[in-house]
Biopython code that builds the backbone (N, CA, C, O; Angstrom):
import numpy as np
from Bio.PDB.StructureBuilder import StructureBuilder

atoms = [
    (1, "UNK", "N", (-8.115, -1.566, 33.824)),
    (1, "UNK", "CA", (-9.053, -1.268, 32.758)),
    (1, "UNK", "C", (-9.071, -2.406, 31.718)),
    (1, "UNK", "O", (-10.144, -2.829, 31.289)),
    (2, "UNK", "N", (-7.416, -3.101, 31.149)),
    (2, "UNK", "CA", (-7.955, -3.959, 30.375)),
    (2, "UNK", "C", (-8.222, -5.334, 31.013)),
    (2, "UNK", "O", (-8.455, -6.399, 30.442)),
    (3, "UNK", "N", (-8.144, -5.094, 32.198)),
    (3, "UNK", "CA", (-8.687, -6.759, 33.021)),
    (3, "UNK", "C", (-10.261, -6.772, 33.156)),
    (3, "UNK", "O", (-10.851, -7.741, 33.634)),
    (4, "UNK", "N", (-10.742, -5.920, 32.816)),
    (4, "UNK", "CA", (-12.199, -5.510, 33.458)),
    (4, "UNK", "C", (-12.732, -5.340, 32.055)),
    (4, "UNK", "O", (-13.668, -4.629, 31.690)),
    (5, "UNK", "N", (-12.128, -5.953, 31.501)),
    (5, "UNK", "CA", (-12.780, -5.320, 29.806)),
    (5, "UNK", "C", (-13.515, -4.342, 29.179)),
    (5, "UNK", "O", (-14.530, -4.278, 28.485)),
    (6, "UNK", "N", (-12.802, -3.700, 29.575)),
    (6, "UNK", "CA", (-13.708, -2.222, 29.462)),
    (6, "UNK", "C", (-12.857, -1.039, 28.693)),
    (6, "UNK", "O", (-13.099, 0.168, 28.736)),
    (7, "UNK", "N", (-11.703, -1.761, 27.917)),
    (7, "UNK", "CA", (-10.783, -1.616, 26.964)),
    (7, "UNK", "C", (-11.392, -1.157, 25.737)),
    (7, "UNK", "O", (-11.764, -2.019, 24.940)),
    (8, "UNK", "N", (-11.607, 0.477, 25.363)),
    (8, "UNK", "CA", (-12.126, 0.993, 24.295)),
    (8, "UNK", "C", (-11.421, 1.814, 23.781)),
    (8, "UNK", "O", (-11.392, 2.979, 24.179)),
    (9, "UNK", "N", (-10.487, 1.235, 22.482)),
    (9, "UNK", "CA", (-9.522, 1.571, 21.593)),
    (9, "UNK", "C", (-10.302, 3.554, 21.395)),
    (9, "UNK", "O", (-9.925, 4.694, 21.667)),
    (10, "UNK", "N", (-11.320, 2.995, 20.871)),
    (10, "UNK", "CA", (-11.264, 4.741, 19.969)),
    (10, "UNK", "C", (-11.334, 5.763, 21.005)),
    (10, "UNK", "O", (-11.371, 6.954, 20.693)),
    (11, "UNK", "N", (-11.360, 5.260, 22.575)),
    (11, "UNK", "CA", (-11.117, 6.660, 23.568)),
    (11, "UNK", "C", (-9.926, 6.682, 23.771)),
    (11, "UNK", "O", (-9.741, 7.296, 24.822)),
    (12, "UNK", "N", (-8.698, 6.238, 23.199)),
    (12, "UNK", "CA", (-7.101, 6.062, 22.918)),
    (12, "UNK", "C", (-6.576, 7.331, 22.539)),
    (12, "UNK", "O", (-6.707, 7.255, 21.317)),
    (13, "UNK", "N", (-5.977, 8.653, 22.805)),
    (13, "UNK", "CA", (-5.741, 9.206, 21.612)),
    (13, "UNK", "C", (-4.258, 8.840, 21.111)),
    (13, "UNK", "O", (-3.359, 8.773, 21.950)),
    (14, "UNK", "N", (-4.029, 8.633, 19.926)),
    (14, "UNK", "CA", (-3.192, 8.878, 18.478)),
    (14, "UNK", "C", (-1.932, 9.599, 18.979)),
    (14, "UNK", "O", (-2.177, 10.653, 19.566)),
    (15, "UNK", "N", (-0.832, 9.312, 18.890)),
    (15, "UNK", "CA", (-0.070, 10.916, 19.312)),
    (15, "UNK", "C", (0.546, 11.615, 17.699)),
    (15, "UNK", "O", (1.103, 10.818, 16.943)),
    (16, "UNK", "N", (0.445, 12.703, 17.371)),
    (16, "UNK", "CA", (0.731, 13.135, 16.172)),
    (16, "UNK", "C", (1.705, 12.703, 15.691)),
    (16, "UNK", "O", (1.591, 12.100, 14.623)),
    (17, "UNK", "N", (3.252, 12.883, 16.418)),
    (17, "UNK", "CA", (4.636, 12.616, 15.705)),
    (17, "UNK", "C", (4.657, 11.173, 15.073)),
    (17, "UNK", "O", (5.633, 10.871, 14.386)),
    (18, "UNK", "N", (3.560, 10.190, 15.277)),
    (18, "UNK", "CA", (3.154, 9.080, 14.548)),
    (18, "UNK", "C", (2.412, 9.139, 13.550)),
    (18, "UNK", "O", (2.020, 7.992, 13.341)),
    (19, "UNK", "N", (1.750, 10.236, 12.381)),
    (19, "UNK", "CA", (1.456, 10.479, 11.801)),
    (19, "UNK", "C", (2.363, 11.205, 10.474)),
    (19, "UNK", "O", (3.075, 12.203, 10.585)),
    (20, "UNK", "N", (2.153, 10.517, 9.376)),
    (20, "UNK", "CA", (2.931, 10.531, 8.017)),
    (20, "UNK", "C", (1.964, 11.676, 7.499)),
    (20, "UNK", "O", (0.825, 12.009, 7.828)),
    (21, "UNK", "N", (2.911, 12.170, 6.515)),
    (21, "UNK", "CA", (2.585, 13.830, 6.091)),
    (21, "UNK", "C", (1.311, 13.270, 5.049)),
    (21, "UNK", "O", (0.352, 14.029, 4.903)),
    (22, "UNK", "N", (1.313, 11.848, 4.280)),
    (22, "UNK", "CA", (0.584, 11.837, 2.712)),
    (22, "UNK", "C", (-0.485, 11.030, 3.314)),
    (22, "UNK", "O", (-0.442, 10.620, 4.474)),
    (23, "UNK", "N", (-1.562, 10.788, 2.389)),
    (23, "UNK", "CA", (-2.639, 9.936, 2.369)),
    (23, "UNK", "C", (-2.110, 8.697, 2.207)),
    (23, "UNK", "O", (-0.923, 8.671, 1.882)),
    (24, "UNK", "N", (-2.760, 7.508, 2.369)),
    (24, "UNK", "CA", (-2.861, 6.464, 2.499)),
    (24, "UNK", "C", (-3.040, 5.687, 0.594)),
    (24, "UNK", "O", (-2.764, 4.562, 0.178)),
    (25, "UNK", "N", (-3.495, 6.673, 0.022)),
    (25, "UNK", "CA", (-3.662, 6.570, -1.407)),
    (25, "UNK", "C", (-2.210, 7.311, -1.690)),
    (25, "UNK", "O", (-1.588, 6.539, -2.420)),
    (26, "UNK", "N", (-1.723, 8.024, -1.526)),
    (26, "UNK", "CA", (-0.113, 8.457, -1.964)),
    (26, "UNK", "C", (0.614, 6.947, -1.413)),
    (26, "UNK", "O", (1.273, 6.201, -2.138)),
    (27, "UNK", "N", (0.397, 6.782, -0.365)),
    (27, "UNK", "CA", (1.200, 5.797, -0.197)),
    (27, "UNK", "C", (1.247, 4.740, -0.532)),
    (27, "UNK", "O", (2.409, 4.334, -0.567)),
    (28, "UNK", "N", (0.207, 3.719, -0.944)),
    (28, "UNK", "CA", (-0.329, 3.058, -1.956)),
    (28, "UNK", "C", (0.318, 2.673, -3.522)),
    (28, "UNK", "O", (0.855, 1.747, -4.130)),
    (29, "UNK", "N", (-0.071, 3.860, -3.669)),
    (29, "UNK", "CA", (0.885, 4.027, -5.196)),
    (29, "UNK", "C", (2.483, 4.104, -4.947)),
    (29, "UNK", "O", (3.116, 3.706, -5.925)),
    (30, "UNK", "N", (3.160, 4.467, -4.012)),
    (30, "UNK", "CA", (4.823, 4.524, -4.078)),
    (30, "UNK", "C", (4.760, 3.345, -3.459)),
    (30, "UNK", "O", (5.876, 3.103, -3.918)),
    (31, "UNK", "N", (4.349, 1.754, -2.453)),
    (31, "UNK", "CA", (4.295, 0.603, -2.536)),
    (31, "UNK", "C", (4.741, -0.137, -4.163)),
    (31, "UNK", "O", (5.763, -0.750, -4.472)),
    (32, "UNK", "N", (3.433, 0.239, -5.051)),
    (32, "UNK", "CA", (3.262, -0.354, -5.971)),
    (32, "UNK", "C", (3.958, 0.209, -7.392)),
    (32, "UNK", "O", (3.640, -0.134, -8.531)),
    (33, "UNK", "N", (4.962, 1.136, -7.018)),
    (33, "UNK", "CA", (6.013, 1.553, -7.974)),
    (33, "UNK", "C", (6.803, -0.113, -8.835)),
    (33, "UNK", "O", (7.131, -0.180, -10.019)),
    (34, "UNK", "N", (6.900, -1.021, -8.008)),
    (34, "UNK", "CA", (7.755, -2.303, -8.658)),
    (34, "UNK", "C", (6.527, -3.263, -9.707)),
    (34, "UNK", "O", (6.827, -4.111, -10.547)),
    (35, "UNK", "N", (5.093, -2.791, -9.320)),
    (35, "UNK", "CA", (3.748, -3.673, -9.505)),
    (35, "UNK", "C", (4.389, -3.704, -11.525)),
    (35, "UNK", "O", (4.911, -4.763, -11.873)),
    (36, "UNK", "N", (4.290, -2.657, -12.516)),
    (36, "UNK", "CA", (3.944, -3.169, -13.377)),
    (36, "UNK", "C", (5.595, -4.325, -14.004)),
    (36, "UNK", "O", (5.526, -4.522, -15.217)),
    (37, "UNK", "N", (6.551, -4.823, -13.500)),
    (37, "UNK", "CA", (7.848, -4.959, -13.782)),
    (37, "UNK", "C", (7.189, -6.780, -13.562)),
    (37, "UNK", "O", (7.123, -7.707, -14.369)),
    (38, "UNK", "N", (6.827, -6.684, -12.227)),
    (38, "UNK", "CA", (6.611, -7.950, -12.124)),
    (38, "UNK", "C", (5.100, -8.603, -12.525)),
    (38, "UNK", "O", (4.933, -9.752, -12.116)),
    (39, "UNK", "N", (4.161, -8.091, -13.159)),
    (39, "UNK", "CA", (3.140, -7.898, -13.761)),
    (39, "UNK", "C", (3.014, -7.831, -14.953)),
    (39, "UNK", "O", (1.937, -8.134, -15.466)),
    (40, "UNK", "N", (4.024, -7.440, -15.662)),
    (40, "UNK", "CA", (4.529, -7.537, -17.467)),
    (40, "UNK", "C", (4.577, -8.359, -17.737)),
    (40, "UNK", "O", (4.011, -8.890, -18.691)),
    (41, "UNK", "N", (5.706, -9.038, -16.537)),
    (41, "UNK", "CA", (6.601, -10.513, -17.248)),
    (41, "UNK", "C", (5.784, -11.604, -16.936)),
    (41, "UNK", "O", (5.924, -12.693, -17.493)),
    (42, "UNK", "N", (4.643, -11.303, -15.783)),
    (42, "UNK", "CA", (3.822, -12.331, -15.748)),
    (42, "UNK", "C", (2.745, -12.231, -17.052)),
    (42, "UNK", "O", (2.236, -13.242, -17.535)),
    (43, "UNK", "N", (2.613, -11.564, -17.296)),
    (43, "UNK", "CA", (1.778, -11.431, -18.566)),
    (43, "UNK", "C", (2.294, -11.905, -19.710)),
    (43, "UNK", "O", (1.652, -12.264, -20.697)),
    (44, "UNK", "N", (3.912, -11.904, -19.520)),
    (44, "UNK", "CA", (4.391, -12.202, -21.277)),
    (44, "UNK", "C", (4.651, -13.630, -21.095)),
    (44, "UNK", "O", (4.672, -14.346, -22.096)),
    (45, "UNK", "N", (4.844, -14.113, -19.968)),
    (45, "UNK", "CA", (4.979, -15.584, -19.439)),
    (45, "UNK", "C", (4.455, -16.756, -20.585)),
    (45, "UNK", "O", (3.582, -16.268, -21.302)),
    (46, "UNK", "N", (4.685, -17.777, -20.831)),
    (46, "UNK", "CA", (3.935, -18.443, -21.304)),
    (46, "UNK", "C", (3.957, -19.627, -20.183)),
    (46, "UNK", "O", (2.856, -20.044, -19.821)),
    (47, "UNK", "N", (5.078, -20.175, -19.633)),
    (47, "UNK", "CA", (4.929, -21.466, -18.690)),
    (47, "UNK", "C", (4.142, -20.707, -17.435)),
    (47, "UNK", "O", (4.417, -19.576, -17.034)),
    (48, "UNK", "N", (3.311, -21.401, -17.008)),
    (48, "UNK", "CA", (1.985, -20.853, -15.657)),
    (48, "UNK", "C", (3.616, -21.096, -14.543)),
    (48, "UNK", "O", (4.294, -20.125, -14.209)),
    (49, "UNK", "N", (3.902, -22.273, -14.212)),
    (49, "UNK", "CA", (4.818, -21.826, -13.344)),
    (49, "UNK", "C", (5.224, -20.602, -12.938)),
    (49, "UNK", "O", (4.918, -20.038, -11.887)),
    (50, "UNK", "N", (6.351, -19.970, -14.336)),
    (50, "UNK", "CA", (6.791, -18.775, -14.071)),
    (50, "UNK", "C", (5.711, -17.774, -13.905)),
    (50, "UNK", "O", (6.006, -16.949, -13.041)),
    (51, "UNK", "N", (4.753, -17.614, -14.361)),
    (51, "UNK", "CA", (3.333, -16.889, -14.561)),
    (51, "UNK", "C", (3.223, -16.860, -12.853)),
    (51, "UNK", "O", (3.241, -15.784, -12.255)),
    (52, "UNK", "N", (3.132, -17.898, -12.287)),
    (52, "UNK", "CA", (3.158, -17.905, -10.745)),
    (52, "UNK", "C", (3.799, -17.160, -9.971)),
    (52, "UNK", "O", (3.475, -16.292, -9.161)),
    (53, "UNK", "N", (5.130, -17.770, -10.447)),
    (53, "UNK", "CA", (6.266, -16.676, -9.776)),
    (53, "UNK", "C", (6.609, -15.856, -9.598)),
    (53, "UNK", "O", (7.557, -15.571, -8.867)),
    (54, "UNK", "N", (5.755, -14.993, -10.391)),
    (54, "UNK", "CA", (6.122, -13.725, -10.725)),
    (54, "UNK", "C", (4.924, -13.173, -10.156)),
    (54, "UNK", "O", (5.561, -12.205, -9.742)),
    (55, "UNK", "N", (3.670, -12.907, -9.739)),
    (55, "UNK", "CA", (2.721, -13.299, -9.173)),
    (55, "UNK", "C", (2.668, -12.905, -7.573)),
    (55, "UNK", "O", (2.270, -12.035, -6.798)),
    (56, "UNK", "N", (3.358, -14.176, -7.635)),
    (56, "UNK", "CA", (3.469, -14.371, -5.825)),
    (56, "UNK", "C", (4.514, -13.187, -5.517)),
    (56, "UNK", "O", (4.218, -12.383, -4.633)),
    (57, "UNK", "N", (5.529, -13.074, -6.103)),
    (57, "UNK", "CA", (7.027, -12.243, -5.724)),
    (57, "UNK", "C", (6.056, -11.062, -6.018)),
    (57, "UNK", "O", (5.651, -10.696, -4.914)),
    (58, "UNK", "N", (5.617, -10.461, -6.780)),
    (58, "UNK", "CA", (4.690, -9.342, -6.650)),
    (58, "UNK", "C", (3.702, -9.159, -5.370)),
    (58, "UNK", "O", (3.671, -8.241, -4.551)),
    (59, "UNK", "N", (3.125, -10.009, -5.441)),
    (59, "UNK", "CA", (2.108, -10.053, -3.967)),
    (59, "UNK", "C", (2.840, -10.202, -2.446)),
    (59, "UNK", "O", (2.041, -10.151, -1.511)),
    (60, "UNK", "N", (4.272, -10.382, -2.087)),
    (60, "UNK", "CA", (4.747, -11.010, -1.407)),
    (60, "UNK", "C", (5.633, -9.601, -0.903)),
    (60, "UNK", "O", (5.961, -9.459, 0.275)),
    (61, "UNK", "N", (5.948, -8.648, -1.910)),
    (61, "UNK", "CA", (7.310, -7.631, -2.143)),
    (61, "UNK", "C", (6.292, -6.733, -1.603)),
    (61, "UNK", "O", (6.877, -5.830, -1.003)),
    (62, "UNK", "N", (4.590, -6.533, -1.534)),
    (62, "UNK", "CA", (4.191, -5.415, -0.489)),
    (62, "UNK", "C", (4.922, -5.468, 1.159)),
    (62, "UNK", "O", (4.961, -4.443, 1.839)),
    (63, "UNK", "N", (5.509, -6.869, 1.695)),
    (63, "UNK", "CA", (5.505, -7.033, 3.029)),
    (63, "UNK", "C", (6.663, -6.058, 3.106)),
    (63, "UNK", "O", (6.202, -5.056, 3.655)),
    (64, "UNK", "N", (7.544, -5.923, 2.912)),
    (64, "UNK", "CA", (8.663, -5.066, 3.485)),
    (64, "UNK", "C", (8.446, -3.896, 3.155)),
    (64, "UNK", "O", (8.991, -3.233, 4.038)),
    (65, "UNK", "N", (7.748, -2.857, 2.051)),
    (65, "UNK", "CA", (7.807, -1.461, 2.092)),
    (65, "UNK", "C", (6.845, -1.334, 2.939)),
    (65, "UNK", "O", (6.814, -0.158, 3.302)),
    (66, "UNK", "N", (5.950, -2.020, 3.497)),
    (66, "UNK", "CA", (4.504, -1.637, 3.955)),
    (66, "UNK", "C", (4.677, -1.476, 5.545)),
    (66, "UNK", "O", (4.169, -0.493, 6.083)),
    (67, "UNK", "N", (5.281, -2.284, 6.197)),
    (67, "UNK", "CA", (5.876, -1.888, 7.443)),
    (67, "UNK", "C", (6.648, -0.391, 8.040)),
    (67, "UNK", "O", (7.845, -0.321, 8.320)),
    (68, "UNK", "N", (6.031, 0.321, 8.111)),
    (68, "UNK", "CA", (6.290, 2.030, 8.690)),
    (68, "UNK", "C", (5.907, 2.462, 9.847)),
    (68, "UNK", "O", (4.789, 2.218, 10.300)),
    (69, "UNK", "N", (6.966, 3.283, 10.567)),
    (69, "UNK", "CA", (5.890, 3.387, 12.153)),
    (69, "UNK", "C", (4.909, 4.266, 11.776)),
    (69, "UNK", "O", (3.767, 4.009, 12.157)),
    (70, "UNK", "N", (5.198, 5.781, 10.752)),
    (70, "UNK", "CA", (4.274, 6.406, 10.777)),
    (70, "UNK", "C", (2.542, 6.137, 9.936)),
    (70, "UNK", "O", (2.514, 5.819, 8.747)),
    (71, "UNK", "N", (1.278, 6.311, 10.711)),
    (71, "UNK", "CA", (0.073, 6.332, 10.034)),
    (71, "UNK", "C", (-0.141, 6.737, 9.313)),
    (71, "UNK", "O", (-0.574, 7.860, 9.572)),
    (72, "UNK", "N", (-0.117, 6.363, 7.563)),
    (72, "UNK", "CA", (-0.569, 7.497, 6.498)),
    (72, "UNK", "C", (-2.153, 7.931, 7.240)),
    (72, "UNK", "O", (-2.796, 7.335, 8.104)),
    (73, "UNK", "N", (-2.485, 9.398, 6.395)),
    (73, "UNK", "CA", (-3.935, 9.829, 6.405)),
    (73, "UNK", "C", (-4.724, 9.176, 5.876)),
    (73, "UNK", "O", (-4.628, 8.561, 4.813)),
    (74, "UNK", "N", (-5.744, 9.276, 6.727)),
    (74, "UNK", "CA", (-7.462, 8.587, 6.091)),
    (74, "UNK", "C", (-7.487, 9.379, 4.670)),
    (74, "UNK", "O", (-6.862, 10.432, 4.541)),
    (75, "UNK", "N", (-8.113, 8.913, 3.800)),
    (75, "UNK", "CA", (-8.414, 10.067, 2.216)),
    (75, "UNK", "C", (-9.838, 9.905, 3.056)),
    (75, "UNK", "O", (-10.567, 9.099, 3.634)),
    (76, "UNK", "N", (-9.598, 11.868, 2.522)),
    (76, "UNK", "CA", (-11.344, 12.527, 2.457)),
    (76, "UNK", "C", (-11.930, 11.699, 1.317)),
    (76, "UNK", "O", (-11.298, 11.125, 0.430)),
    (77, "UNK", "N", (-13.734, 11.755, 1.566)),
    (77, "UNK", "CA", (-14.322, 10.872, 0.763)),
    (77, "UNK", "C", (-14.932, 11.764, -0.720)),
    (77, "UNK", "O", (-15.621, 12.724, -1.065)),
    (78, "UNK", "N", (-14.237, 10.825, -1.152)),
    (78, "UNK", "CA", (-14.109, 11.663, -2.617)),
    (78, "UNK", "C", (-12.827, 12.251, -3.180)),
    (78, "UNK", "O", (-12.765, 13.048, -4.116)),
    (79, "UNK", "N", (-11.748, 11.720, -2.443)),
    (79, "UNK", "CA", (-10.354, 12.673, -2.916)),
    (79, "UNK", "C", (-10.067, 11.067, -4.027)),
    (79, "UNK", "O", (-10.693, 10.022, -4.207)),
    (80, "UNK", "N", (-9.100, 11.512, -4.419)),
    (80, "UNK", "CA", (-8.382, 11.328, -6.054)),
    (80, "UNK", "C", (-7.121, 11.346, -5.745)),
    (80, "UNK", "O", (-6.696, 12.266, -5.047)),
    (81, "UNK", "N", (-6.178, 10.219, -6.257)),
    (81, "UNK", "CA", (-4.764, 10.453, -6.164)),
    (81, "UNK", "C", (-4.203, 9.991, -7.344)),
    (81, "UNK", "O", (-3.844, 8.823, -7.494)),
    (82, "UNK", "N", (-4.103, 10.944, -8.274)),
    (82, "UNK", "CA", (-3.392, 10.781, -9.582)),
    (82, "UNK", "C", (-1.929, 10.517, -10.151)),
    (82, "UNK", "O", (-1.834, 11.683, -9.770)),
    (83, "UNK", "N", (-1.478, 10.385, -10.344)),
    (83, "UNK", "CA", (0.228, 10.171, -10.705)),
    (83, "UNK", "C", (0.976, 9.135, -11.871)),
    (83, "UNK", "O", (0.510, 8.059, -12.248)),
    (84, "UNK", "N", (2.079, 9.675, -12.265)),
    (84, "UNK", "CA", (3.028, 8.946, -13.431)),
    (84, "UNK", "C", (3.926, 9.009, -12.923)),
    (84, "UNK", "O", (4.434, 9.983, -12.367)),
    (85, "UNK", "N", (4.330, 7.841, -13.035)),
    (85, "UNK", "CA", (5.318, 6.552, -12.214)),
    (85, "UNK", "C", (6.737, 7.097, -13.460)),
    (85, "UNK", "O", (6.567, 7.696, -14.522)),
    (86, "UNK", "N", (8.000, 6.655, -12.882)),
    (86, "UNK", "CA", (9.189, 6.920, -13.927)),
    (86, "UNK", "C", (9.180, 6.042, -15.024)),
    (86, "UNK", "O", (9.727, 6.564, -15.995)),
    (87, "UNK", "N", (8.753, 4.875, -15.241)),
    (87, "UNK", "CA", (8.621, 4.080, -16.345)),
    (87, "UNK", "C", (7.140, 4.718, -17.626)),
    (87, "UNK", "O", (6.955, 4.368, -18.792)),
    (88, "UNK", "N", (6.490, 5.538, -16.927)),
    (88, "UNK", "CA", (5.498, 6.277, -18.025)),
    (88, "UNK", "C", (3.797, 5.244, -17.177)),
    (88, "UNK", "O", (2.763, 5.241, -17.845)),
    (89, "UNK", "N", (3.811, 4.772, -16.275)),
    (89, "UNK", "CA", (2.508, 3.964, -15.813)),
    (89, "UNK", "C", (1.606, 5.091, -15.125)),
    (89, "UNK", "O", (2.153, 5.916, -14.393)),
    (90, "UNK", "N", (0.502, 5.124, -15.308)),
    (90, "UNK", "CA", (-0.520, 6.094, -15.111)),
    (90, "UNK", "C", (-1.036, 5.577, -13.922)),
    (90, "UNK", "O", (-1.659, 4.542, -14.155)),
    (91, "UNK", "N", (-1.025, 5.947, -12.487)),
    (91, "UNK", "CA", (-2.157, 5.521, -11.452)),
    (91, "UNK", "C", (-2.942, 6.487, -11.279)),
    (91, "UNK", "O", (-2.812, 7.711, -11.280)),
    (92, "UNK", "N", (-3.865, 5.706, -11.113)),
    (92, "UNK", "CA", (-5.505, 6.613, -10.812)),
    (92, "UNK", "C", (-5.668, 5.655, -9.284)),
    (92, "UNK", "O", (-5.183, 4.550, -9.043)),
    (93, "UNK", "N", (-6.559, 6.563, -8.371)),
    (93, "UNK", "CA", (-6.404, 5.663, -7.012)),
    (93, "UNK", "C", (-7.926, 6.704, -6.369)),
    (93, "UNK", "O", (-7.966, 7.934, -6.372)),
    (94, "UNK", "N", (-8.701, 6.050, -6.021)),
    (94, "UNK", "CA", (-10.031, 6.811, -4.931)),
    (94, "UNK", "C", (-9.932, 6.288, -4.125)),
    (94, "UNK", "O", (-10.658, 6.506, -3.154)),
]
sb = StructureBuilder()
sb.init_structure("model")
sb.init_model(0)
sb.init_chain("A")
sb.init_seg("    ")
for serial, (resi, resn, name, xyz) in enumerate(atoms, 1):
    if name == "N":
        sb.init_residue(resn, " ", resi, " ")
    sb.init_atom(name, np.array(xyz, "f"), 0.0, 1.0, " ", f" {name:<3s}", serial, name[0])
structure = sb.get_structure()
């Protein structure tokens, strides 16, 4: 089948026990639990260097939580994922 190219992913099925209990927007936001720490100090920065560094190590620190076997859920269209983080940070997420 895939020598003949006739290889069509979405007639694949999914097997459940690979499926994560939360949305993809829950999961999202517990990724970005470290976002405002390294996002402060880039803000209070004055040398761009460090402004960089802090930056990149933010953009860079998604690679290791983001790797999971299980599939978060698709969000229904129109769902909302609200939450306050332990430092007092408000996410809003559609």
């Amino acid at each position: 089948m895939i020598v003949s190219g006739k290889f069509e992913l979405y007639k694949v099925s999914f097997p459940i026990k690979c499926m994560s209990s939360r949305s993809i927007l829950a999961a999202v936001a517990k990724l970005s639990l470290h976002a405002p720490t390294y996002m402060n100090a880039a803000a209070l920065a004055t040398d761009p260097v460090e402004r960089m560094k802090n930056i990149v190590t933010f953009s860079t620190s998604f690679c290791y939580s983001a790797h999971t076997f299980e599939k978060p859920l698709n969000p229904i269209l129109g769902e909302t994922y609200q939450a306050r983080m332990e430092d007092g940070t408000e996410v809003i997420l559609e």
